[in-house]
N, CA, C and O atoms as a GROMACS GRO file, in nm:
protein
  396
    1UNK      N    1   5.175  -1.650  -0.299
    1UNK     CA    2   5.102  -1.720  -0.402
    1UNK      C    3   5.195  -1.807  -0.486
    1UNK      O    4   5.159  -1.914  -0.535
    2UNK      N    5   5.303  -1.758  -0.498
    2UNK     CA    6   5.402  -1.814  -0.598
    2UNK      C    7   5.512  -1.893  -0.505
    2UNK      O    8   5.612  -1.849  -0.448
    3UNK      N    9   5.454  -2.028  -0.512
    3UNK     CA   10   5.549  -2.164  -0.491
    3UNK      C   11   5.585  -2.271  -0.570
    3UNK      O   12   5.505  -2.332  -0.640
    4UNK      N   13   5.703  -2.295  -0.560
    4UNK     CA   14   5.771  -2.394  -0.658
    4UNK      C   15   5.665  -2.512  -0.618
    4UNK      O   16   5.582  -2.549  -0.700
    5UNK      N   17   5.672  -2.567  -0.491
    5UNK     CA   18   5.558  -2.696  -0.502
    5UNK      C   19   5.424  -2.655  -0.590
    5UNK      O   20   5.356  -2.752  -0.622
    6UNK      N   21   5.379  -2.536  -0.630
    6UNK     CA   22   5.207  -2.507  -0.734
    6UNK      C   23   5.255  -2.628  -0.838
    6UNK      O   24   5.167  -2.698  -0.890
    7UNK      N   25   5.431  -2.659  -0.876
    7UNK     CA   26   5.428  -2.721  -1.028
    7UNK      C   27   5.409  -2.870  -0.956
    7UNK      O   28   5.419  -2.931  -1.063
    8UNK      N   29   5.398  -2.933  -0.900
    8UNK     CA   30   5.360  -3.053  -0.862
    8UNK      C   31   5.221  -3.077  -0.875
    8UNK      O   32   5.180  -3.193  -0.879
    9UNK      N   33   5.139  -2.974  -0.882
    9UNK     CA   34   5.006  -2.997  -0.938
    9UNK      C   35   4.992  -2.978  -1.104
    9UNK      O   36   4.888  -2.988  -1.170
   10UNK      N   37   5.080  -2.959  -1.135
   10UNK     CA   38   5.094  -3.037  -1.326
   10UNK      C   39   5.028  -3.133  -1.397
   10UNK      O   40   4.976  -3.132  -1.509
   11UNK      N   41   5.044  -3.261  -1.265
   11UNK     CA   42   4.994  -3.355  -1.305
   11UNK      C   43   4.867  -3.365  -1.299
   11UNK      O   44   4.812  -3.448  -1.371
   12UNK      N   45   4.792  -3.283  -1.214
   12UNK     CA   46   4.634  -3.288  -1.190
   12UNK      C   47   4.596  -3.184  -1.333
   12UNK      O   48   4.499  -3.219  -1.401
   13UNK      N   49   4.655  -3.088  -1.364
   13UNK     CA   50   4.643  -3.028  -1.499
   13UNK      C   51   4.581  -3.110  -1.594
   13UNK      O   52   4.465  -3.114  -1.635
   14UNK      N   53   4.703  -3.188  -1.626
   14UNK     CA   54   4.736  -3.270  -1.707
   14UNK      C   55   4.579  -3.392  -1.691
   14UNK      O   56   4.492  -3.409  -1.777
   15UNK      N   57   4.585  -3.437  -1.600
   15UNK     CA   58   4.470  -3.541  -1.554
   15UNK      C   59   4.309  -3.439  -1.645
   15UNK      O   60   4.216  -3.487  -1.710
   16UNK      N   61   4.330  -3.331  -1.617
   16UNK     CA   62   4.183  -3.283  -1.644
   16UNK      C   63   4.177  -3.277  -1.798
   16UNK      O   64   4.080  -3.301  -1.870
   17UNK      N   65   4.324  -3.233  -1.839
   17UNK     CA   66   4.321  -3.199  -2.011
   17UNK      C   67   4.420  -3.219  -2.024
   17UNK      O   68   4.519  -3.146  -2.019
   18UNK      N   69   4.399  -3.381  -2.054
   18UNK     CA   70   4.572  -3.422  -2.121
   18UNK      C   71   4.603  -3.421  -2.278
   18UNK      O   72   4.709  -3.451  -2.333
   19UNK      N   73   4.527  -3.394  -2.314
   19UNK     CA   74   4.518  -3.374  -2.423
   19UNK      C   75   4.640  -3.250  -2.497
   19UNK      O   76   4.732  -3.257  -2.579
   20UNK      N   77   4.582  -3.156  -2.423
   20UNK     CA   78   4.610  -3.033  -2.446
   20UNK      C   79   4.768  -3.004  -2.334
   20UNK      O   80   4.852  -2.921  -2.370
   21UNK      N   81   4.779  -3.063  -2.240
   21UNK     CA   82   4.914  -3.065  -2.184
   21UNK      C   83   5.015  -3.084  -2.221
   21UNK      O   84   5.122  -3.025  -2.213
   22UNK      N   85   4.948  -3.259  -2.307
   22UNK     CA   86   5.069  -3.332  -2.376
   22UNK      C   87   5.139  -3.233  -2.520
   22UNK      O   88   5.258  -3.210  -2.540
   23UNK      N   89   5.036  -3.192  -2.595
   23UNK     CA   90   5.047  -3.052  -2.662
   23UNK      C   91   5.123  -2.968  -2.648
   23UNK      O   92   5.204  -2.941  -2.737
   24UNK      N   93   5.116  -2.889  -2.506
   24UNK     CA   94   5.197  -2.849  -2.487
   24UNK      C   95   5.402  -2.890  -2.443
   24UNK      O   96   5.512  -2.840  -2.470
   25UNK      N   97   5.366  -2.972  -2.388
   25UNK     CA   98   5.478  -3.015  -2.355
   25UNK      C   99   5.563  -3.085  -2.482
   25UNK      O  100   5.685  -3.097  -2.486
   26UNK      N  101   5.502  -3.112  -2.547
   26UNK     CA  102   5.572  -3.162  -2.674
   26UNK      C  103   5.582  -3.003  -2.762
   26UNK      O  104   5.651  -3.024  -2.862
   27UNK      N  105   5.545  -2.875  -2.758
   27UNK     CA  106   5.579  -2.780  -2.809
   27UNK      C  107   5.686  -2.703  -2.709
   27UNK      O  108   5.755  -2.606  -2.739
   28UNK      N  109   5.680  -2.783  -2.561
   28UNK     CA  110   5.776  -2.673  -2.488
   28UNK      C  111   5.916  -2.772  -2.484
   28UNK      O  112   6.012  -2.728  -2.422
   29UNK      N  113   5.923  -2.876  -2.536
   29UNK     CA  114   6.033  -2.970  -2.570
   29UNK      C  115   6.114  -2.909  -2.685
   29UNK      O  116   6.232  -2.878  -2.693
   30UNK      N  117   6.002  -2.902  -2.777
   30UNK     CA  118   6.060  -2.885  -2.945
   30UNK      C  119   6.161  -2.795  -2.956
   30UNK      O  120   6.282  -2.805  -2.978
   31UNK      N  121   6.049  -2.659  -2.923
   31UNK     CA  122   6.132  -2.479  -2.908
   31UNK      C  123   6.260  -2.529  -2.837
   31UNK      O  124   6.368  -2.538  -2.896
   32UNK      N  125   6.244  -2.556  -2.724
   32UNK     CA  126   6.396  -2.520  -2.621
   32UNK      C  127   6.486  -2.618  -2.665
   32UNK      O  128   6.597  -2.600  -2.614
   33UNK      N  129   6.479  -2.728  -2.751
   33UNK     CA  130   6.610  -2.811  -2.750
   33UNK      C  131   6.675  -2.736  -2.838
   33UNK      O  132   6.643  -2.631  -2.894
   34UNK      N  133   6.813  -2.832  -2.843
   34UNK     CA  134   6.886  -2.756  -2.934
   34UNK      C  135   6.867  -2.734  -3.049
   34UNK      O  136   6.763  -2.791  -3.082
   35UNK      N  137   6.927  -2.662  -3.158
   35UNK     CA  138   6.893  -2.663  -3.324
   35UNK      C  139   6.996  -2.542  -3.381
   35UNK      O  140   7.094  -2.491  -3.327
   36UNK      N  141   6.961  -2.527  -3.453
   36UNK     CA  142   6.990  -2.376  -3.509
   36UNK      C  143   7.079  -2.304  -3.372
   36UNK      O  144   7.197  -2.300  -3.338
   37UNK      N  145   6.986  -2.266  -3.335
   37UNK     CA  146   7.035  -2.209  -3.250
   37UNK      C  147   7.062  -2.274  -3.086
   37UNK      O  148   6.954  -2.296  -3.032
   38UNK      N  149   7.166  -2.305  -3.006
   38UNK     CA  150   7.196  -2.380  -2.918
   38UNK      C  151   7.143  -2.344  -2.826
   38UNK      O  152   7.137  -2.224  -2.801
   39UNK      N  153   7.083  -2.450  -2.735
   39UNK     CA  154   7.022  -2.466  -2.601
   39UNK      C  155   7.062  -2.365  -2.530
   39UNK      O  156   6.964  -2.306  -2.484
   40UNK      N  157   7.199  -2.299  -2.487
   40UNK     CA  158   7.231  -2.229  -2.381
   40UNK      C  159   7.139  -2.107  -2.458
   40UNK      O  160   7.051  -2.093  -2.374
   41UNK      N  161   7.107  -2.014  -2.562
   41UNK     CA  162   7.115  -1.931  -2.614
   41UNK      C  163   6.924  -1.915  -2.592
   41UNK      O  164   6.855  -1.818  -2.558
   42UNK      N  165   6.884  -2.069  -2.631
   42UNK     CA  166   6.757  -2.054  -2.620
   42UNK      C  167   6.704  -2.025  -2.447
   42UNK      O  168   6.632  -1.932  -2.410
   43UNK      N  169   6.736  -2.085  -2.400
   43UNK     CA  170   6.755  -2.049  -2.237
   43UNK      C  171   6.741  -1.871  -2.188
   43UNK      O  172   6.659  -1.797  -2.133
   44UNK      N  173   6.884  -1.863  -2.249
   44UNK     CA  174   6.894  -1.671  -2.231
   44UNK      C  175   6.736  -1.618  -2.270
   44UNK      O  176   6.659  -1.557  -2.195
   45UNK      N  177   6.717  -1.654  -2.385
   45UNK     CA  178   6.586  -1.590  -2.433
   45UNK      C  179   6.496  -1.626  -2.359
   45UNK      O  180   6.454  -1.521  -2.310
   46UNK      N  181   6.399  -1.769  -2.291
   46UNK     CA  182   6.352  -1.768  -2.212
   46UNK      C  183   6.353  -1.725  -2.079
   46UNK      O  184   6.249  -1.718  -2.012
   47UNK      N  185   6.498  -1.686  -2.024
   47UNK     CA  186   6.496  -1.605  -1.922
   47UNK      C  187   6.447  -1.441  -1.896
   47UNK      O  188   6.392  -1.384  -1.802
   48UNK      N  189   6.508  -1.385  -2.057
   48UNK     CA  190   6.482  -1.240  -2.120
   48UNK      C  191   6.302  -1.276  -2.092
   48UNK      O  192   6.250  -1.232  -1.990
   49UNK      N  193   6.234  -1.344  -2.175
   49UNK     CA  194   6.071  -1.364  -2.170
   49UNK      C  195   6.010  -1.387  -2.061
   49UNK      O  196   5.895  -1.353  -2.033
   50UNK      N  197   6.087  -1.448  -1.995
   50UNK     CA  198   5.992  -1.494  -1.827
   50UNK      C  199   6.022  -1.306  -1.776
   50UNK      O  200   5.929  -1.227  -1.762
   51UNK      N  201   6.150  -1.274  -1.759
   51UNK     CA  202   6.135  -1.166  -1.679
   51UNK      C  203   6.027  -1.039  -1.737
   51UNK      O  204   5.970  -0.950  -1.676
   52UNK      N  205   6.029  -1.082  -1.906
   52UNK     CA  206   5.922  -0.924  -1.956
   52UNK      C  207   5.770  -1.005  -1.870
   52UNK      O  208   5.686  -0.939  -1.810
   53UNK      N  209   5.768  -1.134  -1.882
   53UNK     CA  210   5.595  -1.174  -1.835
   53UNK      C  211   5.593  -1.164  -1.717
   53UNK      O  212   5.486  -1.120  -1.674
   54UNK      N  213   5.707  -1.200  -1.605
   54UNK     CA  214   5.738  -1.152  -1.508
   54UNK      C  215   5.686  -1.319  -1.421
   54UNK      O  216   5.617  -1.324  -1.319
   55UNK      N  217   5.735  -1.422  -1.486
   55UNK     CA  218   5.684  -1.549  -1.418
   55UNK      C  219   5.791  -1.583  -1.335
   55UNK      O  220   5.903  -1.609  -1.378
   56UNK      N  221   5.751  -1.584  -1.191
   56UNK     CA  222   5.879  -1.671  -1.128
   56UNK      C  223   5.884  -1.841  -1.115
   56UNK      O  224   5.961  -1.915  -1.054
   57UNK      N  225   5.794  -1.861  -1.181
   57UNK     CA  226   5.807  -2.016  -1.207
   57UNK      C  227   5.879  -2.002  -1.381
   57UNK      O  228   5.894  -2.124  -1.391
   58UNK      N  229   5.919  -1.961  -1.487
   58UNK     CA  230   5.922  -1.944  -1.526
   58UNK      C  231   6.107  -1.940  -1.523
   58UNK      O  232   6.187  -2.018  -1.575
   59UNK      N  233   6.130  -1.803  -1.432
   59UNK     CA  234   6.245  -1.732  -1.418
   59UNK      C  235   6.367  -1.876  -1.313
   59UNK      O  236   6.489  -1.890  -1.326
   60UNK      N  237   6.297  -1.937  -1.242
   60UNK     CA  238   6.346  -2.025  -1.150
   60UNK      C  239   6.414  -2.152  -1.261
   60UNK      O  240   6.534  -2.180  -1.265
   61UNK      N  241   6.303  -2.216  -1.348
   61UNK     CA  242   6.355  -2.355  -1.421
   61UNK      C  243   6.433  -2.243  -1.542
   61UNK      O  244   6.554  -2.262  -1.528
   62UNK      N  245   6.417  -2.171  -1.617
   62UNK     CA  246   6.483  -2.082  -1.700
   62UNK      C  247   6.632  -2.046  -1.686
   62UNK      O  248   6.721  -2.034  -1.769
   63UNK      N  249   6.627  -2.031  -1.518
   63UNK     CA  250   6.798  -1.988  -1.465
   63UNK      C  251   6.856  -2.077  -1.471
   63UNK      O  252   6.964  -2.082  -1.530
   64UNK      N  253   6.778  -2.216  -1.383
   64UNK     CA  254   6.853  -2.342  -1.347
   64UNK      C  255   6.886  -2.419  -1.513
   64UNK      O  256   6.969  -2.509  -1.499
   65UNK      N  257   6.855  -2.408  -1.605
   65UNK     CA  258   6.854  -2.490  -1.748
   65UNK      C  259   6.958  -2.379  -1.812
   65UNK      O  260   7.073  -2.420  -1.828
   66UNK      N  261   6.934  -2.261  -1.846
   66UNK     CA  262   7.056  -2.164  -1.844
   66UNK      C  263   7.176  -2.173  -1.805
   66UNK      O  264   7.271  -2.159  -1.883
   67UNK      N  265   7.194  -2.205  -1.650
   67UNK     CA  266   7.351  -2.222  -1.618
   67UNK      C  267   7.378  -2.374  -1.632
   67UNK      O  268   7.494  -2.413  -1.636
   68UNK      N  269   7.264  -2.473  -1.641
   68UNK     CA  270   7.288  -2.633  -1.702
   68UNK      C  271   7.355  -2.632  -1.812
   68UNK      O  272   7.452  -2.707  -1.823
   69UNK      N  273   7.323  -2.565  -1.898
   69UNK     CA  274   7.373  -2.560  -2.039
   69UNK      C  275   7.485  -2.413  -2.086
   69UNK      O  276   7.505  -2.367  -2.198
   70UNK      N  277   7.536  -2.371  -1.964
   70UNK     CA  278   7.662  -2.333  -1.981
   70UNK      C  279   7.692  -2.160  -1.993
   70UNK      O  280   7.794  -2.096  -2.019
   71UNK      N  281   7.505  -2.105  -1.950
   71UNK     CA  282   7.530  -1.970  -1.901
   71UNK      C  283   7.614  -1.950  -1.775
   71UNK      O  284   7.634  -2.031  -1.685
   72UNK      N  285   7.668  -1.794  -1.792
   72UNK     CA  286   7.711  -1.734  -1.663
   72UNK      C  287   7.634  -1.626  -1.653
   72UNK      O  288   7.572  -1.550  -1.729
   73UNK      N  289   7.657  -1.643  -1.518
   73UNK     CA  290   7.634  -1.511  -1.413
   73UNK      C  291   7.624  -1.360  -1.532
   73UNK      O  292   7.524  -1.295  -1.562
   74UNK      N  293   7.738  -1.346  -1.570
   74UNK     CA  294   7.742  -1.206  -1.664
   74UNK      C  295   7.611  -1.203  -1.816
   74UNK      O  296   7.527  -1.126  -1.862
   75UNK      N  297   7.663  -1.324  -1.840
   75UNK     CA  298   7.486  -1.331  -1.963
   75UNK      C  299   7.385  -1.344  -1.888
   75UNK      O  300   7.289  -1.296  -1.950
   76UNK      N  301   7.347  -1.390  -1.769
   76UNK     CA  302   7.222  -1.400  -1.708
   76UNK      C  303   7.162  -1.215  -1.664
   76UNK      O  304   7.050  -1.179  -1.628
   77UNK      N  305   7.288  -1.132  -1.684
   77UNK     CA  306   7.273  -1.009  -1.602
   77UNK      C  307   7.214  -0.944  -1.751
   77UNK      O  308   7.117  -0.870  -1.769
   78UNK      N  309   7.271  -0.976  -1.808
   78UNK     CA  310   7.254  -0.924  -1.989
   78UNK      C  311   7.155  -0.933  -2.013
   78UNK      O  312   7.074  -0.841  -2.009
   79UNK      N  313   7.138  -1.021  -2.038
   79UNK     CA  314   6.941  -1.130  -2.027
   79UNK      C  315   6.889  -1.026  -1.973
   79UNK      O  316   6.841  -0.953  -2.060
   80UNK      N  317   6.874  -0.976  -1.843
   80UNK     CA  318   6.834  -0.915  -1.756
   80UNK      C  319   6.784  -0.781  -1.832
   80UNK      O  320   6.669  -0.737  -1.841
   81UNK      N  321   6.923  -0.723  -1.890
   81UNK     CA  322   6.922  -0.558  -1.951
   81UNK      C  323   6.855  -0.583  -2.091
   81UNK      O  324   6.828  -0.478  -2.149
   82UNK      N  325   6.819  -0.710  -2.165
   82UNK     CA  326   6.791  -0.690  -2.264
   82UNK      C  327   6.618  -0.682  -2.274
   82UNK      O  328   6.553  -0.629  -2.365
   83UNK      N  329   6.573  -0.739  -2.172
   83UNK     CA  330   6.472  -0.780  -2.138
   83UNK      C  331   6.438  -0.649  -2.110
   83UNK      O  332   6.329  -0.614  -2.156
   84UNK      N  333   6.522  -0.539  -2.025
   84UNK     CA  334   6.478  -0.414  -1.952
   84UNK      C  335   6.459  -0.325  -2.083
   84UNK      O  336   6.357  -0.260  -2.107
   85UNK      N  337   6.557  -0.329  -2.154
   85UNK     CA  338   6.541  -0.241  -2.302
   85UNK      C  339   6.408  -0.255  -2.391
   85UNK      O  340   6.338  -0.162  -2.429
   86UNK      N  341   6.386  -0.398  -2.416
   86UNK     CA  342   6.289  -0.402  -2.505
   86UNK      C  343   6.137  -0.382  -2.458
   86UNK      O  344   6.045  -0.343  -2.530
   87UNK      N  345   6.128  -0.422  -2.300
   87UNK     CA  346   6.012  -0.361  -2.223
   87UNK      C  347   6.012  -0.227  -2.218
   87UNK      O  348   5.899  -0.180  -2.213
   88UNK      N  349   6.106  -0.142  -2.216
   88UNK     CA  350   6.122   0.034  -2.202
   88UNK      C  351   6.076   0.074  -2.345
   88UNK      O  352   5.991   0.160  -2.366
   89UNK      N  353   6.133   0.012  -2.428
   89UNK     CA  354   6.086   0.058  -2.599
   89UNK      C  355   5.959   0.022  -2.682
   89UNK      O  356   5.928   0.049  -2.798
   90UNK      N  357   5.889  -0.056  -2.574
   90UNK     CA  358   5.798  -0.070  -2.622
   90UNK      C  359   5.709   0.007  -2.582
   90UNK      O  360   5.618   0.040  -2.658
   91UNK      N  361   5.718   0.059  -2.436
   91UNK     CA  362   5.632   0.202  -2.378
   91UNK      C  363   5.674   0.310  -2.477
   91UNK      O  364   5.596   0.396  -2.519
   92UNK      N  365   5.810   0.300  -2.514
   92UNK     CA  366   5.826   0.470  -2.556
   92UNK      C  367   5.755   0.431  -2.693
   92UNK      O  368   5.679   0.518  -2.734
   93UNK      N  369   5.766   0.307  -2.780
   93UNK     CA  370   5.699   0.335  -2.930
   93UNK      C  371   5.531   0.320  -2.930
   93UNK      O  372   5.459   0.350  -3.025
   94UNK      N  373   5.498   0.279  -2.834
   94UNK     CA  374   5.348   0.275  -2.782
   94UNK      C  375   5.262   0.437  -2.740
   94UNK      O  376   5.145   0.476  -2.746
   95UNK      N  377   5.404   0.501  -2.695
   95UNK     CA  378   5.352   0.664  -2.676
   95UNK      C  379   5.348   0.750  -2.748
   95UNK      O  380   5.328   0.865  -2.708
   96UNK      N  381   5.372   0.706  -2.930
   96UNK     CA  382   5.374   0.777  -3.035
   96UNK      C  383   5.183   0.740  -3.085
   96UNK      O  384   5.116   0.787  -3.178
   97UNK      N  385   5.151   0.650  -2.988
   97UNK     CA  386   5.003   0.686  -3.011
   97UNK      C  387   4.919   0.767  -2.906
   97UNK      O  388   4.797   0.771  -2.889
   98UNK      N  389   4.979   0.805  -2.866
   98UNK     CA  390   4.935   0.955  -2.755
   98UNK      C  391   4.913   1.032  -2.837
   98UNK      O  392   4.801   1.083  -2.830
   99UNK      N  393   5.009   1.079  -2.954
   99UNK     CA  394   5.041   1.172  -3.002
   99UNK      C  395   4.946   1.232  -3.135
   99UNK      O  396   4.979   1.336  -3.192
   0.00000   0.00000   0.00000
């Protein structure tokens, strides 16, 4: 189900509700450039977020813009564990309503 060519149909998205595309894309510009906090850093975090949502369209442009802007291999693995922590802690503080 999950192919890199699905994002070439963007543009037919876009064709039905451009409205709301352009919207977006001007909010998925804003967040990720640099600022405050630098591009490589914002990257990590979108990689940490694609893997908790679990998007591989997501995880694919996330890696490739990540090591564009000057991640390695060892923060991408980090990314990885931080992503694994805060998905694990959210089951365990979610199971204090079992209780």
């Amino acid at each position: 189900m999950y192919n890199m060519d699905n994002l070439k149909k963007l543009g037919t998205l876009e064709q039905y509700a451009s409205h709301a595309m352009k919207a977006y894309q001007a909010l998925d510009e804003a967040a990720l450039a640099a600022g405050v906090i630098p591009k490589k850093y914002k990257e990590l975090m979108a990689v940490a977020v694609a893997l908790t949502t679990q998007c591989p369209y997501c995880l694919e442009i996330h890696k490739k813009n990540a090591i564009s802007a000057g991640a390695t291999v060892e923060e991408l693995a980090e990314a990885t564990f931080v992503a694994a922590a805060l998905w694990a802690g959210a089951a365990v503080v979610h199971g204090t309503h079992l209780l």
